[in-house]
N, C-alpha and C positions, 0 to 999 in steps of 0.2 A: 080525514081524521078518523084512526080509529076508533070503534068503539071500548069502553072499561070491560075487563074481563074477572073471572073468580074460580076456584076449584069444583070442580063437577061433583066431588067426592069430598070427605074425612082422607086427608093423607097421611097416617102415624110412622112417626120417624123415631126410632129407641138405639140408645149404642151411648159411649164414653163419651164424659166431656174431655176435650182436651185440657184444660184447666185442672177442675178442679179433681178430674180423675175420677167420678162417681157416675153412675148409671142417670140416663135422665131422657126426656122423650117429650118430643113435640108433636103435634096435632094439628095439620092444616085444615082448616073451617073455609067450607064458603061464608061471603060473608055480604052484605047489601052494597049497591052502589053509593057511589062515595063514600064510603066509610072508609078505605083507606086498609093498611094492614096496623095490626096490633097484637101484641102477645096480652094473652093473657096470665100470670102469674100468682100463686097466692090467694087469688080471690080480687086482685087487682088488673083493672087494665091498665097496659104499658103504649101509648102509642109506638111506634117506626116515625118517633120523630126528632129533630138535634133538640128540643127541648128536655128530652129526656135521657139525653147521653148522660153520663155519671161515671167515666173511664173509658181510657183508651187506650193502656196499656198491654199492649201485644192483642188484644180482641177489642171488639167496640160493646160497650157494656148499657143497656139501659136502666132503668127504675122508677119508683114513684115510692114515696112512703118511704116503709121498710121491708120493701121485696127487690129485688133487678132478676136482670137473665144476662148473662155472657156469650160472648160468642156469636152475636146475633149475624154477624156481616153474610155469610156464607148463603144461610135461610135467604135473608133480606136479595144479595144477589141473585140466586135461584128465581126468585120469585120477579125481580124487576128483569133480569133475563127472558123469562116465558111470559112476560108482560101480560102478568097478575097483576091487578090494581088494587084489588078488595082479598081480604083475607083474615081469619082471625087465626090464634096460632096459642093453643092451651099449652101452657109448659108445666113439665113437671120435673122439680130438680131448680137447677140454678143457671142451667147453659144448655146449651144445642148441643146435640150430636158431634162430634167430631167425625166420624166415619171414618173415610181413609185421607184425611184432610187437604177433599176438594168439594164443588159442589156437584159431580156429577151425582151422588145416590140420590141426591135434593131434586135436581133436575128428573131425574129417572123416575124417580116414586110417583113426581106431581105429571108429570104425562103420562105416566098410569093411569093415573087419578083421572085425567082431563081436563081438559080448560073448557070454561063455557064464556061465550058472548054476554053481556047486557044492555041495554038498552038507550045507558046514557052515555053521549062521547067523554075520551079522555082529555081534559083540561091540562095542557102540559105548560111548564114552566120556559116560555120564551126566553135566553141573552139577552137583550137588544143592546147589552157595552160589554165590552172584557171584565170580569171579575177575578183577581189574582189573591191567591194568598200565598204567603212564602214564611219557612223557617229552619231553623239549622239545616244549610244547604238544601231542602226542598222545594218543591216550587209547583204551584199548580194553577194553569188559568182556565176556564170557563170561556168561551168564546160565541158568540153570535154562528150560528150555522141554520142547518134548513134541513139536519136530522140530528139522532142523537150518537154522535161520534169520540171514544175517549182513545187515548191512545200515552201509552205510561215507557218512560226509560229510565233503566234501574241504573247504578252504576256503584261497584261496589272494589276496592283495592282489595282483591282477593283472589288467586291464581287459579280458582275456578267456577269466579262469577264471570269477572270485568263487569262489561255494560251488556246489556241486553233491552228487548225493547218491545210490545206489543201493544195491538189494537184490532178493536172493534169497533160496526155499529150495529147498535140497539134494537129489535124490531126486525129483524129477520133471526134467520136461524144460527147467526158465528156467535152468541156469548152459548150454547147447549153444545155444540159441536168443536166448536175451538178454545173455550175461555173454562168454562164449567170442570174439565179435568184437570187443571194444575193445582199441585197440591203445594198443603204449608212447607216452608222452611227453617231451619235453624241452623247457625253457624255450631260447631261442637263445643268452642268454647264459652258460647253462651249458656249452653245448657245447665252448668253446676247454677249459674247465677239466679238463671229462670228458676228453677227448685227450690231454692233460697229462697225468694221474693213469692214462693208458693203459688207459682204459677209454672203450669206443660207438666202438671202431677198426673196425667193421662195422657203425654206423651209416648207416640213411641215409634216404631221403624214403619210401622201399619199405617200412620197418620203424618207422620212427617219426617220429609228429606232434610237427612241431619250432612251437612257439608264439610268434611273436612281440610286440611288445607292442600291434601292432594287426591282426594276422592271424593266420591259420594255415596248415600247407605244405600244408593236403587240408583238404575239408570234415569233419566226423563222421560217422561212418557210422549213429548214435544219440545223440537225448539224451543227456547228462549222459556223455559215453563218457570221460573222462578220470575220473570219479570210479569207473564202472563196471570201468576198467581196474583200479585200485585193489583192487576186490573179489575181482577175480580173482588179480590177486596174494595177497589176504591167505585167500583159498580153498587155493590153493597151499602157502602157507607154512604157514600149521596142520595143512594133511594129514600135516607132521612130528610129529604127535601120534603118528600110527602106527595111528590107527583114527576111522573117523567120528565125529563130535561128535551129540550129541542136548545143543543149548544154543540161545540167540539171540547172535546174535557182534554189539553193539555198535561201531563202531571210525569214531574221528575224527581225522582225519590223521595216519595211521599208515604207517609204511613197513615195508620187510621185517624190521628189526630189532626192530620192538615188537612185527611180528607172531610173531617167533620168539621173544618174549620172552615173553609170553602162550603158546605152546604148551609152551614149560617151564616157567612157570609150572603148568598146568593139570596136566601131567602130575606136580611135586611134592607134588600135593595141595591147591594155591591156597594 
């Protein structure tokens, strides 16, 4: 069992929210063992936990009070990626970075920065039954395994998704080298609607592969990267478990909502 790990350094991360379109900048803190990660906002701490989810729609949105942060999933994967346990994370603004919407700059910065060992091991969240959630066509199970393995298949009636399919496991080097560069996507005819609904107002060709229905705005930077994106969100969103998984994470067109739906699940006991 490994030991819990923390940032060596302050790692400052500034640039557009994809949301809300306004400058905003987060702050990775080492931070004590066991404590877990959490944003700071406002004056408020927000844990990294599904208690504090408050939105799901197109980002995984925290809060407490009357402050949140958007966009957290990306941070949150970086960090259960380079298997940070402990972290605080000062935000300024209303949402994370979008960068070029993937987590590599997330990952880059923070092994910059360094990972440092601590003292006390990590307490992971055993399966020991199947845990399933499922909704409008999605599906995701949680499985008993002996590391932490997910593995996501997109499937979309679209003449230049189809199906696609990726996976990882946890705890070596494939979510920073394989998972970590796929970026956001959007279909084109989503986009008037996203605007609408006042959200992807810092969208743009920089941060997200806009799909048409016979091209696309950049080539892929990998195989299957729109379903690999996927994975990395749903890496993201379960790290709101509050501690590593030792499971095989199952998941077939799943969005941030069932992914959070499965992480409270799991934590009520399945």
């Amino acid at each position: 069992m490994r030991k819990q790990q923390t940032v060596a350094a302050r790692v400052v991360l500034g640039g557009t929210g994809l949301h809300a379109g306004e400058m905003c900048r987060a702050t990775v803190c080492p931070a004590d063992e066991d404590s877990g990660v959490a944003f700071v906002v406002g004056g408020e701490t927000i844990p990294a936990a599904v208690d504090y989810v408050v939105g799901t729609a197109r980002s995984t949105m925290l809060g407490k009070g009357d402050v949140c942060v958007r966009s957290v999933e990306h941070i949150l994967a970086a960090l259960a990626g380079l298997c940070v346990d402990n972290a605080e994370i000062l935000v300024e603004g209303t949402e994370i970075p979008a960068f070029d919407g993937s987590a590599l700059p997330i990952c880059q910065a923070i092994r910059s920065a360094g990972i440092i060992g601590q003292s006390k091991p990590v307490d992971q969240v055993r399966i020991a039954a199947p845990v399933i959630v499922e909704s409008g066509g999605g599906f995701i199970a949680a499985l008993p395994a002996d590391a932490y393995r997910l593995r996501y298949f997109l499937s979309y009636h679209h003449p230049m998704i189809g199906v696609q399919s990726a996976e990882c496991v946890l705890g070596n080097n494939c979510f920073s080298e394989k998972v970590a560069p796929a970026r956001t996507f959007v279909l084109y005819e989503e986009v008037e609607e996203l605007r609408d609904s006042s959200l992807a107002r810092g969208g743009s060709l920089e941060n997200t592969i806009v799909i048409w229905p016979d091209k696309t705005s950049t080539d892929y930077r990998m195989p299957q990267e729109l379903a690999v994106h996927k994975l990395l969100d749903l890496v993201g969103d379960l790290s709101l478990v509050g501690r590593p998984l030792l499971a095989e994470v199952i998941a077939v067109k799943s969005g941030h909502g069932l992914n959070v739906a499965l992480a409270r699940k799991i934590l009520s006991g399945g």
